[in-house]
BATI-959162 format. One line per 4 residues: number of its first residue (from 1); their letters; for each residue x, y, z of N, C-alpha, C. Coordinates in steps of 0.05 Angstrom, whole numbers, plus 5000, padded with zeros to 4 digits. Last residue first. Layout:
<pts>
NUM = A = X,Y,Z,X,Y,Z,X,Y,Z | ...
</pts>
This chain:
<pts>
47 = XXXX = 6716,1038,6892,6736,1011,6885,6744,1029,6855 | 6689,1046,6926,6712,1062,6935,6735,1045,6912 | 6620,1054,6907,6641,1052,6918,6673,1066,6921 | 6582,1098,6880,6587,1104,6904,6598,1080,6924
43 = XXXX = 6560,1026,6841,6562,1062,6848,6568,1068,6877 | 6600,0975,6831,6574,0986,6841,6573,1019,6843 | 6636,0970,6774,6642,0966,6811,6613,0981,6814 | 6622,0935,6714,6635,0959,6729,6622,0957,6758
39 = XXXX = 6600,0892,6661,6615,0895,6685,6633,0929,6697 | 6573,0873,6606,6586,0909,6620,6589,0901,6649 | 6564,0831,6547,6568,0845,6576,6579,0861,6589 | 6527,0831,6494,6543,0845,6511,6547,0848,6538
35 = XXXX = 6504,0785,6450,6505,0782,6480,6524,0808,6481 | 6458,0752,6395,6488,0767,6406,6481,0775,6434 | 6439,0688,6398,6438,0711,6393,6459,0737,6403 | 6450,0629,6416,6448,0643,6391,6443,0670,6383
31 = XXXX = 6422,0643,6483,6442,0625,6468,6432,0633,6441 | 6407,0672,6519,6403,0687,6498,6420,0665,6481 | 6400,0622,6572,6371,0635,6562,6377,0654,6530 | 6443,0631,6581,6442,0604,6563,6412,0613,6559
27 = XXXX = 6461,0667,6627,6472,0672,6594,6460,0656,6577 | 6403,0688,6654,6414,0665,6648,6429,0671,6627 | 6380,0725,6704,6393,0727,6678,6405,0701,6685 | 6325,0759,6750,6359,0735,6736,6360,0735,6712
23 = XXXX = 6307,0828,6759,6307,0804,6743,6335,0787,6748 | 6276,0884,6773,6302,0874,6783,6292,0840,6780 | 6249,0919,6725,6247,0910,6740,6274,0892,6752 | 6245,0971,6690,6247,0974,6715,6229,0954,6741
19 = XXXX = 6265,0943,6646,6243,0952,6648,6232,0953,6674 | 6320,0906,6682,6308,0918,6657,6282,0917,6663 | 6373,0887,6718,6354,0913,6712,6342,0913,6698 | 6400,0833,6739,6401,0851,6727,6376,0867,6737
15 = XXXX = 6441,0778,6766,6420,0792,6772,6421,0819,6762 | 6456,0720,6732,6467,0741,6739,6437,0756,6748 | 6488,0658,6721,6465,0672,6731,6473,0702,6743 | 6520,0623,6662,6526,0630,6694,6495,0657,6697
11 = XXXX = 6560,0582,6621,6533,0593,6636,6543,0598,6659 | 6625,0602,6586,6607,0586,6615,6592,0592,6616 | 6628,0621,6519,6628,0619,6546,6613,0606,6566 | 6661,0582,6473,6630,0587,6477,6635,0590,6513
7 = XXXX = 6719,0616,6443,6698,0592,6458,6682,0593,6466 | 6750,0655,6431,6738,0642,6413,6713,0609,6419 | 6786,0658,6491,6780,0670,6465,6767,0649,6444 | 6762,0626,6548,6778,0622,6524,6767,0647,6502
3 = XXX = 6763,0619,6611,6745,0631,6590,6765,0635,6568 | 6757,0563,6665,6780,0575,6646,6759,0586,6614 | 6750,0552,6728,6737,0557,6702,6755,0575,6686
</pts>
């Protein structure tokens, strides 16, 4: 899978946090609306 500048990124499922609940995520569930993603190493790793 190849992510291009200016191209509509891949769907893909992610497992998140909100309103303290632990939820999936679909990128194609926010299609048309703006999107930020934050990727960082788990807490109290070594990475």
């Amino acid at each position: 899978m190849i992510v291009r500048i200016g191209k509509p990124a891949p769907d893909f499922e992610a497992v998140g946090y909100l309103n303290g609940e632990i939820k999936k995520f679909k990128l194609s569930d926010y299609r048309g609306k703006w999107v930020v993603l934050c990727f960082y190493p788990g807490d109290f790793t070594f990475v």
